[in-house]
N, C-alpha and C positions, 0 to 999 in steps of 0.2 A: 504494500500500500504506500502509494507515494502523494503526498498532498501536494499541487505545484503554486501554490499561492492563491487569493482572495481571486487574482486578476485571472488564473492561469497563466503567468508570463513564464514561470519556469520548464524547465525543456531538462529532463532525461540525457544524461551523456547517452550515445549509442551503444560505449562499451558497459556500461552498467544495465542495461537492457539485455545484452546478448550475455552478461555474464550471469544474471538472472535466469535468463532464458536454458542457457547450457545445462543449467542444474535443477531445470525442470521447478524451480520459483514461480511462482503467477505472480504477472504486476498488473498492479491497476493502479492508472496516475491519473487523478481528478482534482477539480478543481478544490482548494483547502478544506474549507466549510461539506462539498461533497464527502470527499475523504474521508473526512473524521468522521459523517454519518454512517460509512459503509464502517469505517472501520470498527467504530462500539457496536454495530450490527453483525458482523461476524465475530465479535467478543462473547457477544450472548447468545450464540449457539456451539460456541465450545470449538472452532474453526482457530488452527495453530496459525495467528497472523502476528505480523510486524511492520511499521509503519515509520515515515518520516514525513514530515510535516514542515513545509517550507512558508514561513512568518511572516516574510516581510514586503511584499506588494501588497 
């Protein structure tokens, strides 16, 4: 779970995508405020997630 800010201005390196990707990670990069919705939404079905959450736009 990756939050890319309030605006979405933030952008995914490609190699952090493909290094996700290679080890069979799901990403999901939404805008901030989505983010954090999905992410306390798969907290409370018991779903192994990890998140970063980008602040500042």
């Amino acid at each position: 779970m990756a939050g890319t800010g309030t605006s979405a201005r933030m952008r995914l390196q490609a190699d952090v995508v493909a290094f996700l990707k290679e080890r069979g990670i799901a990403l999901i990069a939404e805008p901030t405020p989505r983010a954090v919705g999905i992410y306390n939404q798969k907290c409370t079905t018991g779903s192994k997630v990890g998140a970063c959450f980008h602040l500042t736009c």
